[in-house]
Each structure stands twice: as structure tokens, then as C-alpha cells.
C-alpha positions in Angstrom: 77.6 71.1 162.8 79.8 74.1 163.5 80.0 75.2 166.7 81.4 78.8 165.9 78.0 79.2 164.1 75.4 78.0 166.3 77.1 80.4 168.6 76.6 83.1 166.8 77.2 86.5 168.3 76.4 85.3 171.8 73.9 83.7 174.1 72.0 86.5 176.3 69.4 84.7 178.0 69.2 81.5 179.5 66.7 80.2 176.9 69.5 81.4 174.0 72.0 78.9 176.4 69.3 76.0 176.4 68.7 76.0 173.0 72.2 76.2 172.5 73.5 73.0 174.7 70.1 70.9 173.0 71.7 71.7 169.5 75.2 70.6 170.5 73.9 67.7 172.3 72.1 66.8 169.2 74.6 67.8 166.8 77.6 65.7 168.8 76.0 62.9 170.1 72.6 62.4 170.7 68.9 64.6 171.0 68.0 66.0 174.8 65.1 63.5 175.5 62.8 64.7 178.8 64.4 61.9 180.9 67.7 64.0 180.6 66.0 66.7 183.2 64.5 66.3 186.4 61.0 67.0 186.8 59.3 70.1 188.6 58.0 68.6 191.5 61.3 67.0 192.1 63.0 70.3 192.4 60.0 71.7 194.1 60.9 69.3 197.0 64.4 70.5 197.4 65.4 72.1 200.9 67.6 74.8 199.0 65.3 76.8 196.7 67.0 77.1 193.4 67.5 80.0 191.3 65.7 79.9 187.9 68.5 79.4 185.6 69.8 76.5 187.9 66.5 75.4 188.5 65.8 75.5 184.5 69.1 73.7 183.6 68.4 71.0 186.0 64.9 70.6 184.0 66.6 69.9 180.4 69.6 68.5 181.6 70.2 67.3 185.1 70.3 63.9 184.2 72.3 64.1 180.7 74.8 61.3 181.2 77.6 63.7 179.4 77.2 66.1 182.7 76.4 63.8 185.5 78.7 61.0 184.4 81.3 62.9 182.4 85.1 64.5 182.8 83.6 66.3 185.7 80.3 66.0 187.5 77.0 68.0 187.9 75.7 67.4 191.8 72.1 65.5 191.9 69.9 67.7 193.4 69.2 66.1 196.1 72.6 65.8 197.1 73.1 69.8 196.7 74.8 71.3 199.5 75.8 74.9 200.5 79.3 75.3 202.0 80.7 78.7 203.1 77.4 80.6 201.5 78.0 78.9 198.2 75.6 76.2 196.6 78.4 73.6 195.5 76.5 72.3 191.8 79.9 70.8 189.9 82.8 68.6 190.9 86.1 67.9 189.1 86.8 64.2 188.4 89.1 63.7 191.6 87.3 66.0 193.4 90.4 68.5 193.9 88.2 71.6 192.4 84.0 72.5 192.5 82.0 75.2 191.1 79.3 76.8 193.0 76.8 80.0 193.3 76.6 82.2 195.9 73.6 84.7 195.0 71.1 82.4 195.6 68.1 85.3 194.9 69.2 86.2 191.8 67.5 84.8 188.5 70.9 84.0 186.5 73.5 84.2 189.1 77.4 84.4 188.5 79.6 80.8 189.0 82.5 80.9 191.4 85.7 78.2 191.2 87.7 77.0 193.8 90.4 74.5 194.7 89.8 72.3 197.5 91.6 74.5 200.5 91.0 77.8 198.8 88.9 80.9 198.3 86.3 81.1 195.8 86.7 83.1 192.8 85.1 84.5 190.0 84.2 81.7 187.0 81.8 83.4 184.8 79.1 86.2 185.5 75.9 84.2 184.6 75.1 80.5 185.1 73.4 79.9 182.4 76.8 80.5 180.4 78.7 78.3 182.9 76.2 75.5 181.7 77.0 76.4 178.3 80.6 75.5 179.1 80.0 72.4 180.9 78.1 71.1 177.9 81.0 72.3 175.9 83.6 70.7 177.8 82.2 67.4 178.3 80.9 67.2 174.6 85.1 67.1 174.6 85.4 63.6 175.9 81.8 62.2 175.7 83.1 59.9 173.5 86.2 58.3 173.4 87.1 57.1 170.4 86.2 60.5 169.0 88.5 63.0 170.5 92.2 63.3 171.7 94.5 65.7 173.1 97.8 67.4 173.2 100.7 69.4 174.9 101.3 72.1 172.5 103.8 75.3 171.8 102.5 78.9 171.7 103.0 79.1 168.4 101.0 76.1 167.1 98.2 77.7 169.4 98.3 80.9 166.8 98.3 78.8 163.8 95.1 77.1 165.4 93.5 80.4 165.9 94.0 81.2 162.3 92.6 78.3 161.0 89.7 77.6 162.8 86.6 79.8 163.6 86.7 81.1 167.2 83.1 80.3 169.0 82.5 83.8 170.5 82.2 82.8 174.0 82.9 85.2 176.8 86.7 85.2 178.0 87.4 82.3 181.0 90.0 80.0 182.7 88.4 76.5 182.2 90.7 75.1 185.6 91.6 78.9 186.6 95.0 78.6 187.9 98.3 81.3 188.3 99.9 81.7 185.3 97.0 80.4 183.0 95.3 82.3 180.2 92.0 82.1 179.0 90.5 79.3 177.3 89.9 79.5 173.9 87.3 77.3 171.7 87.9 76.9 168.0 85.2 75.1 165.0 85.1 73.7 161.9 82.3 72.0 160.3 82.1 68.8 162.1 85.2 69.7 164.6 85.8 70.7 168.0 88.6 72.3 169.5 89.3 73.2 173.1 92.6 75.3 174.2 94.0 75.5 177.2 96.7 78.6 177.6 98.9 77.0 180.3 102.7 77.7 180.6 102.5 74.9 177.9 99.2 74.9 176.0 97.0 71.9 175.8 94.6 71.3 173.0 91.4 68.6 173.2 90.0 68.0 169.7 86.6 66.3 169.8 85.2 64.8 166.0 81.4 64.6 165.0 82.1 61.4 163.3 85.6 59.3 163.0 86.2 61.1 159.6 86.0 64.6 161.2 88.4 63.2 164.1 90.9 62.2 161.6 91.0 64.8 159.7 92.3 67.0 162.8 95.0 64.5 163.6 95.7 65.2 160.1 95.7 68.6 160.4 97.2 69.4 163.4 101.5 68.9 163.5 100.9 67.4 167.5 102.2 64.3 169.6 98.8 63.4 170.7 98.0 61.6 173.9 95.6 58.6 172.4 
């Protein structure tokens, strides 16, 4: 599989983003099953009406172990919540950042990211594409004997970007943060890279299979982490 590809120009609905997440789920581990969503009448039963794309990526994927059980966490639905006008849907793994929507009556509304303390701020302008970088990022470490990561220079990140495809996904902070720049995702056939433009830059590398894992350690002049 090759990311970059099945990208392709862009995702502009939230039908292009499902199908999208189903092939990488597929393609990276294993193929969306109907037990991965809740059903209709669940959400139908919710005391928070949901907007369509949330309500529709909670039917394919609500229960996908990567999401729920991953690097971060989707929020059952029945634990939803809405603090300060925002519906709270993701938590970071100690719980120290969440993502949440605000516009509540709009089909595909925008994601906002905050720090535990803070103000919201802008994450991406559709949820549908947040999904889409959920599934991303916890395709990352879904397995973990089939990625790694490193603390990288500038300059590596540049010989990266010239020798991988870029997936054409819209520009974002994955932990937005002063100082940071916009996360970048890179493809091969096979590979997955993620990189994160801090002060120092971090890269995540995910495999399809061992081989394809390898072969970026190989590739890739890093100290890595595992």
C-alpha cells in the first residue's frame, strides 16, 4: 500500500475520508469489520445529538481498537461530554491534551485542540479530516514491533521529503504547540512516515510487514528509540 496514493489529490467529503481510513485500516493491519462501529440506535440514544460526520465516524469506527485503545483515545459515546461549548471526542494518552467540536449544527464541523488549562484552538476545519488523521496517527503505533521513532536534525527532515512521496493532506500541528511546525506525512510502497517539526524534529516510521520496517531503519541515518 502507498499511502501518498490512496490519498490522492485530497479527500472532500466525509465518504472520500471513510473510504479512505477502511483502505488504510485494511492495507496496515486488518479489514473494518461492522463490530468496529456502533450501531444507529445506539447513537440515536445519545443525550448530545451528534453531527453527521461524527455521528458517521462513530458508525465505521467507534469501536476500532487502533482508536479507542491506541496512542490516544476516541471517547465512547456514551461517555461524551461537552465542556465550555465544546463536545470533548479525543484524549491524549496521559490525558494532558483533548480534541473537541464546538459547532455542534453543522454537518462536518471544524476540530479544536487544547492543553489541559488552556484555550481551545483551531485543529483542522472539517472532522471528517481530523478522523483521517487519527487513523493516520495511530496506524503509527498499532503495532509495535512494526514501527519506531527518532529525534532528528532539520536537515535529515529535507532529505526525507525528497525521498519519500508527501501524502497531500491539509497543513496541521499534530500536538500544536509554540514553536512547532506543521506535521508532515511521507509514503513509500509499504512505508509510513510521520514528521514532527519541533525545535528538534521527530520522525515515527510505521512498516506494513517487518521487511518494509527494516528497510526504513536501513534507510534512514537515525539513532532510533526501539
Amino acid at each position: 500500500m502507498d499511502v501518498a496514493g490512496l490519498m490522492g489529490p485530497g479527500l472532500r467529503t466525509p465518504d472520500d475520508a471513510w473510504r479512505f481510513i477502511a483502505e488504510l485500516f485494511a492495507g496496515f493491519g486488518r479489514s473494518v469489520a461492522d463490530a468496529d462501529g456502533y450501531t444507529a440506535d445506539e447513537l440515536a440514544s445519545l443525550a448530545v445529538p451528534l453531527p453527521a460526520a461524527v455521528a458517521g465516524f462513530y458508525r465505521r469506527f467507534g469501536r476500532r481498537p487502533e482508536l479507542t485503545d491506541g496512542q490516544d483515545r476516541i471517547v465512547a459515546p456514551t461517555q461524551l461530554q461537552v465542556d465550555d461549548g465544546v463536545l470533548v471526542i479525543r484524549d491524549e494518552n496521559q490525558y494532558t491534551a483533548e480534541w473537541g467540536v464546538a459547532d455542534l449544527g453543522r454537518d462536518d464541523p471544524p476540530l479544536l485542540y487544547r492543553h489541559v488549562g488552556e484555550e481551545w484552538q483551531p485543529y483542522l476545519d472539517r472532522f471528517s479530516l481530523a478522523a483521517v488523521d487519527f487513523a493516520l496517527c495511530e496506524t503509527v503505533f498499532a503495532y509495535e514491533d512494526l514501527w519506531n521513532a527518532a529525534e532528528v536534525t532539520p536537515a535529515l527532515v529535507e532529505r526525507l521529503r525528497s525521498s519519500y512521496d508527501t501524502v497531500r493532506f491539509p497543513e496541521y500541528r499534530t500536538y500544536p504547540s509554540p514553536g512547532t511546525g506543521p506535521t508532515i506525512w511521507l509514503s513509500a510502497p509499504g512505508k509510513l512516515l510521520r514528521v514532527d517539526q519541533f525545535d528538534r524534529p521527530w520522525i515515527f516510521v510505521r512498516g506494513q510487514s517487518a521487511k518494509d520496517l527494516s528497510e526504513l531503519l536501513a534507510a534512514i541515518d537515525a539513532e532510533w528509540t526501539i
